[in-house]
C-alpha positions as CSV (number, residue, x, y, z in Angstrom):
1,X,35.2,-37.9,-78.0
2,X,38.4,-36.9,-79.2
3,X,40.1,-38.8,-82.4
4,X,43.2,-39.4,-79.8
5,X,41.7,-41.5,-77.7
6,X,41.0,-44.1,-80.4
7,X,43.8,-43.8,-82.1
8,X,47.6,-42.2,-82.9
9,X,49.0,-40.8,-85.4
10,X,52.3,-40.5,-87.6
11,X,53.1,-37.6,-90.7
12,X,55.4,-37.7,-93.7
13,X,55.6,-35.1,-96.6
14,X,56.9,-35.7,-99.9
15,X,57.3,-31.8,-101.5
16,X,53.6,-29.7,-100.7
17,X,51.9,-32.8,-99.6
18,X,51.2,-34.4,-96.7
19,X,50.6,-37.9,-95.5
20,X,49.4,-38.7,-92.1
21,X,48.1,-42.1,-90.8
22,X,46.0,-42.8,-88.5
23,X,46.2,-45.8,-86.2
24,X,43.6,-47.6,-84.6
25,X,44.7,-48.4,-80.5
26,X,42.5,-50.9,-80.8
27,X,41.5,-52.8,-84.1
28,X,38.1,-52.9,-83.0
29,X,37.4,-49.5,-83.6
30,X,38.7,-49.6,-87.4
31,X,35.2,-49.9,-88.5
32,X,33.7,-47.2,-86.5
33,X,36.6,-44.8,-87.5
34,X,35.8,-46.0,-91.4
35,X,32.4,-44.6,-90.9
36,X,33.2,-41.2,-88.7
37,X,36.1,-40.2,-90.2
38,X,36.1,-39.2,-93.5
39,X,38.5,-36.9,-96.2
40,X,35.5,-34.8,-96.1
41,X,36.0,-33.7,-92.6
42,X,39.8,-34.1,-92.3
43,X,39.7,-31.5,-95.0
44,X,36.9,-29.1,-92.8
45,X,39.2,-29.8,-89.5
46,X,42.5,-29.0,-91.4
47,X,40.9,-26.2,-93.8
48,X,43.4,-23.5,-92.8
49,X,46.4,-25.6,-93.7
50,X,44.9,-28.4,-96.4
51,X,44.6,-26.0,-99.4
52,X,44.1,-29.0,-102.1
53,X,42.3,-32.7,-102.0
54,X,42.3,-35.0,-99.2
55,X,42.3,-38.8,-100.0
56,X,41.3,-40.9,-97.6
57,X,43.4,-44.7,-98.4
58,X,41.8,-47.7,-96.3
59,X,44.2,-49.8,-94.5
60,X,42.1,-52.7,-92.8
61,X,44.5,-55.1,-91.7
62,X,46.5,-52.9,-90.0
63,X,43.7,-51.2,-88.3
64,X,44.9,-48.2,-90.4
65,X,44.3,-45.3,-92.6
66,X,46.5,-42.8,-94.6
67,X,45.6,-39.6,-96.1
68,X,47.1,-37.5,-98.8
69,X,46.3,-33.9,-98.0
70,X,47.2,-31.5,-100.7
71,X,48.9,-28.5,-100.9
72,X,49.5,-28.5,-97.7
73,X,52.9,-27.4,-96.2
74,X,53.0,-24.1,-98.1
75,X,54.9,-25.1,-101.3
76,X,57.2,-27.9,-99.5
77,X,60.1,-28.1,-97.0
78,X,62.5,-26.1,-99.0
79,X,60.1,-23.2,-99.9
80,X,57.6,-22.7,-97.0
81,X,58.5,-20.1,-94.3
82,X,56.3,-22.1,-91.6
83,X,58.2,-23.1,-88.4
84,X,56.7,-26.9,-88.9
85,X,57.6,-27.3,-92.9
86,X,57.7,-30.8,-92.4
87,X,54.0,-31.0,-90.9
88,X,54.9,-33.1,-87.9
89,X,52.3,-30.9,-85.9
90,X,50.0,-31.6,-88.2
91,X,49.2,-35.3,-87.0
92,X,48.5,-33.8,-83.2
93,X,46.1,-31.1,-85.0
94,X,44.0,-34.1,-86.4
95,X,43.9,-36.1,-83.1
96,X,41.9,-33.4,-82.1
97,X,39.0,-34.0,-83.9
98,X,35.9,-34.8,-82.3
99,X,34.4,-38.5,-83.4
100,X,31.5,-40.2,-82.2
101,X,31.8,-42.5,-79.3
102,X,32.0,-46.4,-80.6
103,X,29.4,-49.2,-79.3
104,X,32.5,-51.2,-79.2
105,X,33.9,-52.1,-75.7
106,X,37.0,-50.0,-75.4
């Protein structure tokens, strides 16, 4: 299933990185997202526009998480040439990630 329909998603940048948190619909599925969605594969989904780390930061009683993606917006707002410099797209880009389906009642 996709990312989306468990949770949505809001984008910041501060220079060339990136935050984006992702927010559980439903806090019952914070647990299951803790364990399926990783840095490691936010930074394989988003390895044509993450060019540095991803860290993952765990945000449990808001049913949250936010990650720091490096290098990511082509050397900032006030240098990159990309139509999207801020990165809002980006957060739509990552609900499109495929995640296993919970055991949790939706």
């Amino acid at each position: 299933m996709k990312l989306r329909d468990l949770a949505h998603s809001r984008t910041g940048d501060k220079g060339n990185t990136l935050n984006v948190s992702v927010i559980c619909h439903d806090p019952r599925h914070y647990e299951h997202l803790r364990a399926h969605l990783s840095a490691e594969s936010v930074k394989a989904w988003l390895a044509d526009i993450v060019h540095g780390d991803v860290v993952r930061y765990e945000l449990p009683r808001l049913a949250s998480f936010n990650f720091v993606l490096g290098d990511a917006l082509g050397g900032g707002v006030t240098r990159s040439l990309a139509i999207d410099a801020h990165g809002k797209s980006i957060s739509s880009v990552l609900l499109g990630i495929e995640v296993a389906e919970p055991n949790v009642p939706s």
